[in-house]
BAZAKE-931122 format. One record per residue (C-alpha): residue number from 0; residue in three letters; x, y, z. Coordinates in pm, 1 decimal. Layout:
{NUM,"ALA",{X,Y,Z}}
...
END
This chain:
{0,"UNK",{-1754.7,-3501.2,-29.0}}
{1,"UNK",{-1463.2,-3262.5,-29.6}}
{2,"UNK",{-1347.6,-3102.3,-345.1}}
{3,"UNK",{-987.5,-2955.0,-341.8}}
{4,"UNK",{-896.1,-2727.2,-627.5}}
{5,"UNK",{-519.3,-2668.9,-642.0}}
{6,"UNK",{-562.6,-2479.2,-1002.2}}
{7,"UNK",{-738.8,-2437.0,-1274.4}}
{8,"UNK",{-643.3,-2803.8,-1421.8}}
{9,"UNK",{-607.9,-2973.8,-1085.4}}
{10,"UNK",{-785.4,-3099.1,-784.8}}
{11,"UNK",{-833.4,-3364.4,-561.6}}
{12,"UNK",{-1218.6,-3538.9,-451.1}}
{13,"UNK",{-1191.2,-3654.8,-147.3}}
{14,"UNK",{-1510.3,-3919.5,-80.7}}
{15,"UNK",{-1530.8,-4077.2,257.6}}
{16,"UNK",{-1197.1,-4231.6,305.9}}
{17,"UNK",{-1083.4,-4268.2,-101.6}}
{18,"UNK",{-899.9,-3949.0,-221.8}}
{19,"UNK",{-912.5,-3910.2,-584.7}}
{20,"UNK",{-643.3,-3675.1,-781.6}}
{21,"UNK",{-725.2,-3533.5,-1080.7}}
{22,"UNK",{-475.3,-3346.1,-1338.8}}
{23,"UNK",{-415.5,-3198.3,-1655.9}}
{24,"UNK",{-182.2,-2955.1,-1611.0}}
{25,"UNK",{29.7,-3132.1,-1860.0}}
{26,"UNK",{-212.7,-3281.1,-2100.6}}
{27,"UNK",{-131.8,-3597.3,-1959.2}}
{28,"UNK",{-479.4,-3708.8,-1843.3}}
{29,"UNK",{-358.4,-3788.8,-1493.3}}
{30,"UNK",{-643.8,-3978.0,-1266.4}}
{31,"UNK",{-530.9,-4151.9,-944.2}}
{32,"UNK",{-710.5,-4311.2,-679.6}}
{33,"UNK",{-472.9,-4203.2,-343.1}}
{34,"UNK",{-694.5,-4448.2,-86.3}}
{35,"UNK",{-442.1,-4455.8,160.3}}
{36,"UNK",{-457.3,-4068.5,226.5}}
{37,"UNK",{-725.8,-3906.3,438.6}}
{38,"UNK",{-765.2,-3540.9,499.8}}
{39,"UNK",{-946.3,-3427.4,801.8}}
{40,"UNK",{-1283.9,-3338.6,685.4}}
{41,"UNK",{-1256.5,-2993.4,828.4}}
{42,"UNK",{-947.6,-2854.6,798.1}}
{43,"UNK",{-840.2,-3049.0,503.7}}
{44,"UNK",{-494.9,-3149.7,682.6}}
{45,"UNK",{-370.1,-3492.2,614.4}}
{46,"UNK",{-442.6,-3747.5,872.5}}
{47,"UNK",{-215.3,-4002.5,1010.1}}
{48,"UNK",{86.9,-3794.3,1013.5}}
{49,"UNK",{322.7,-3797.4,1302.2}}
{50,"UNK",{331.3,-3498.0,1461.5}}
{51,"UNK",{606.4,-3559.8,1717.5}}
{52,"UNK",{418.6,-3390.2,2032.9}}
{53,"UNK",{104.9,-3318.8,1877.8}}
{54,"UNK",{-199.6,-3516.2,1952.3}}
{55,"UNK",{-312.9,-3798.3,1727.9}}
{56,"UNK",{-586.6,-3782.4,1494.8}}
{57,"UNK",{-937.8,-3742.4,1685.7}}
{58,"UNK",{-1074.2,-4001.8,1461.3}}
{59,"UNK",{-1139.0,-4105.2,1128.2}}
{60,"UNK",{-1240.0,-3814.4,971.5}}
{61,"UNK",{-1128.8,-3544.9,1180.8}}
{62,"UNK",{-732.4,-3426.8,1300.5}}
{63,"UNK",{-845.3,-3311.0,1645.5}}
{64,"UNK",{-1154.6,-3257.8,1862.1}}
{65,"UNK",{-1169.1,-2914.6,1778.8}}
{66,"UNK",{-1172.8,-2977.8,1376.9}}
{67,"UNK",{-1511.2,-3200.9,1514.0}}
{68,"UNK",{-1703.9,-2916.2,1744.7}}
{69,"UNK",{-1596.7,-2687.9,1440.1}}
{70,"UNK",{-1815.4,-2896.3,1183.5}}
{71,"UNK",{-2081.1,-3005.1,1454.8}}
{72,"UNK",{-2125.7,-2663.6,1552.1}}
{73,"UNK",{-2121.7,-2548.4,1175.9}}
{74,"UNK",{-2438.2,-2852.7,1097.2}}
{75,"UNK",{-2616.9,-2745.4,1451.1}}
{76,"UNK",{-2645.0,-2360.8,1289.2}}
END
């Protein structure tokens, strides 16, 4: 689970691949469920974006191989 605070009355949960957005900045209440947006679990860049040159998305859950070593190093320390 990745939680994203953007201020102090909005953020986005992030739960496997369902992205939740969450917002009150104008007393409006807002909760949306964003399932088509993923954010690499490391970085917190959004996937599936066409970079032009850059490589795709490693997989899934992570925008390049290096976002994964990154996090498997970070849950081998």
């Amino acid at each position: 689970m990745k939680i994203d605070v953007r201020s102090p009355q909005s953020l986005y949960i992030t739960i496997g691949n369902k992205t939740f957005y969450i917002d009150d900045s104008t007393n409006e209440s807002i909760m949306e469920l964003l399932e088509d947006e993923r954010y690499c679990n490391n970085c917190g860049s959004k996937l599936g974006i066409d970079c032009g040159d850059a490589e795709p998305d490693y997989n899934e859950e992570f925008c390049s191989k290096g976002c994964y070593k990154e996090t498997k190093n970070k849950n081998n320390a």
